[in-house]
C-alpha positions as CSV (number, residue, x, y, z in Angstrom):
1,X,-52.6,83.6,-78.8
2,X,-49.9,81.3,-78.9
3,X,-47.1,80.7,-75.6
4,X,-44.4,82.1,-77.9
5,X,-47.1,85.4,-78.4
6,X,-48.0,85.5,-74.6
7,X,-44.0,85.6,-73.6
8,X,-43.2,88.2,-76.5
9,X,-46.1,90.1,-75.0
10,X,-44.9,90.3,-70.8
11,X,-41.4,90.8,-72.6
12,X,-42.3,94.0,-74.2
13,X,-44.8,94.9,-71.2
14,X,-41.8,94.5,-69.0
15,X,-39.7,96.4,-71.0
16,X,-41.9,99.5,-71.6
17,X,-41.3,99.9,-68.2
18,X,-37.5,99.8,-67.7
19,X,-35.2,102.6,-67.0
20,X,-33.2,102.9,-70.2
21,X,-29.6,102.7,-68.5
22,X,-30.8,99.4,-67.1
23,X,-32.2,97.9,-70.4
24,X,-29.0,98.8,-72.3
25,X,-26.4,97.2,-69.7
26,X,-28.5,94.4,-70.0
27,X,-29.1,94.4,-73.3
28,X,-25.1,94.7,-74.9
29,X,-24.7,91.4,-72.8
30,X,-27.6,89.4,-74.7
31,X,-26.8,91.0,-77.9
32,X,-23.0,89.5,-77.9
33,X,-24.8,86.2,-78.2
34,X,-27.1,87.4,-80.9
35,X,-24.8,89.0,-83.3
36,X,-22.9,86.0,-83.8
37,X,-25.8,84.3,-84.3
38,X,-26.6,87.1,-87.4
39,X,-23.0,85.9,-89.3
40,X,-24.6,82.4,-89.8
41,X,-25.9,81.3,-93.1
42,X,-29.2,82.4,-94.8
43,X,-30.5,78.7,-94.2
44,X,-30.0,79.4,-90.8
45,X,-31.3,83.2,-89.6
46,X,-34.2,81.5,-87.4
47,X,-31.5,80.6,-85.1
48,X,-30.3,84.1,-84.7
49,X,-34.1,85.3,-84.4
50,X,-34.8,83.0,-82.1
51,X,-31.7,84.1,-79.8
52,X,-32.4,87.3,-80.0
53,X,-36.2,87.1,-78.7
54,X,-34.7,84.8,-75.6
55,X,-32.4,87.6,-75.1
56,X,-35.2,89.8,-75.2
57,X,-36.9,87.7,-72.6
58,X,-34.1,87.8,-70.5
59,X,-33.9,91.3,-70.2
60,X,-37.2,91.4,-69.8
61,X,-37.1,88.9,-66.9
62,X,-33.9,90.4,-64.9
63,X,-35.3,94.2,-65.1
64,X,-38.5,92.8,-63.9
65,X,-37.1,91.3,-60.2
66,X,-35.9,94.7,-59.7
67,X,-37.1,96.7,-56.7
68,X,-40.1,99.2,-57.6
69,X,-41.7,101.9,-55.0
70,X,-45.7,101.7,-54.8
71,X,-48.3,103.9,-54.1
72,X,-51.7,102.4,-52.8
73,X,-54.5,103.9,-55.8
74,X,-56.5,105.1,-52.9
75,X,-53.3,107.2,-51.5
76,X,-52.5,108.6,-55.1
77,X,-55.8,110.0,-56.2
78,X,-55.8,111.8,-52.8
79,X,-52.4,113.5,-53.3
80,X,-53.7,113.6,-57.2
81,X,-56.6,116.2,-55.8
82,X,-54.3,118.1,-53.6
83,X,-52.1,118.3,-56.7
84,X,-54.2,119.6,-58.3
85,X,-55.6,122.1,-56.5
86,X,-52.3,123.7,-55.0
87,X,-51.4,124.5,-58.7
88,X,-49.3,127.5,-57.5
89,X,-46.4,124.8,-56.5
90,X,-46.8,122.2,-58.9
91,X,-43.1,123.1,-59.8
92,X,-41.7,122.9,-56.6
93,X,-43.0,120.0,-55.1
94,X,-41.0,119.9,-51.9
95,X,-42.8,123.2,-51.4
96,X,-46.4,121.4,-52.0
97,X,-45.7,118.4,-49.6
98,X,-45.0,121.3,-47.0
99,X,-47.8,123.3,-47.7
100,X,-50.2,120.1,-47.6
101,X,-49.5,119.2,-44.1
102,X,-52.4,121.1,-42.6
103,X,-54.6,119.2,-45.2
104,X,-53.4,115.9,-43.5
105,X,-56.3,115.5,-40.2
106,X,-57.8,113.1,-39.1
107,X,-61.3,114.3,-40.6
108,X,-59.9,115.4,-44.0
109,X,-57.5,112.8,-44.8
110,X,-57.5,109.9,-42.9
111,X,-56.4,107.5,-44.6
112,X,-52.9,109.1,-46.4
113,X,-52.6,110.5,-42.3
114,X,-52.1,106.7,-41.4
115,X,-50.3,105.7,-44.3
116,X,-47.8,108.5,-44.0
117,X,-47.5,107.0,-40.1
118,X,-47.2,103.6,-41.4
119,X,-43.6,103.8,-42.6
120,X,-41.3,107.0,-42.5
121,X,-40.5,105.7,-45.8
122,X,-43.7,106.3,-47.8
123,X,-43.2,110.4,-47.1
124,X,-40.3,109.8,-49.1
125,X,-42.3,107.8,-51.6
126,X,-45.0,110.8,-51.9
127,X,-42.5,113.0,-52.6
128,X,-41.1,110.7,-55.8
129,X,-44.6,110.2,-56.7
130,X,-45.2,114.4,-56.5
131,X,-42.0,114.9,-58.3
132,X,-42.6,112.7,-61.0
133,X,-46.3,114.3,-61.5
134,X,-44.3,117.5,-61.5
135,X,-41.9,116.0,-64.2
136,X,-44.3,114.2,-66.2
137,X,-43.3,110.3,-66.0
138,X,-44.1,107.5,-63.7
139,X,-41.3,107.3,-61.1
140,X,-43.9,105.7,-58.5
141,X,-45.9,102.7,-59.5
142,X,-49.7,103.0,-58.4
143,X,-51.3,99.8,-57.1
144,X,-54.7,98.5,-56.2
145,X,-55.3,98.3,-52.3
């Protein structure tokens, strides 16, 4: 695969991923560039391809340094079990996170018991990560460790 493949590739990756509000802003400001690049002569549309796949990769690029919340793997397939089995409020996942507290001991759970301690924060990130379960998208990136 060619360099010019592999950065078309991470591009779209990258992009697959963006919030669509996001992608847009950015996008009407790389496509100024590109669309005069489109009035140019037959002889000459590489040009305008070429601009607009470095636009692309711009995008691409600038949506990528933007802040993401994580969830360790090991933290999300535990919640994904209690999910799942407290199906009754799987619409109202404020509700679930309540209910689950007693599930969160020391014996049970210990390791989402110390990773809610961890940080305030990551309640806050559970409750996304619940929410978007209960939506059905990915509002809460899962990572490895």
């Amino acid at each position: 695969m060619s360099k010019y493949d592999e950065d078309l590739k991470k591009a779209c990756e990258i992009l697959n991923n963006t919030e669509l509000d996001e992608l847009v802003q950015v996008a009407v400001e790389a496509m100024d560039d590109a669309a005069t690049d489109i009035g140019m002569e037959a002889s000459q549309e590489w040009h305008a391809k070429i601009t607009l796949e470095s636009a692309l990769i711009h995008i691409a690029e600038k949506v990528a340094k933007r802040p993401q919340l994580t969830i360790p793997k090991s933290i999300a397939d535990e919640f994904d079990q209690i999910y799942e089995d407290m199906e009754e409020y799987q619409t109202n996942v404020a509700q679930m996170f309540s209910s689950m507290q007693h599930y969160f001991d020391l014996e049970s759970y210990p390791e989402i018991l110390h990773w809610l301690e961890d940080d305030v924060k990551n309640t806050n990130v559970v409750l996304a990560y619940l929410a978007g379960k209960a939506l059905g998208v990915d509002l809460v990136k899962v990572v490895e460790g």
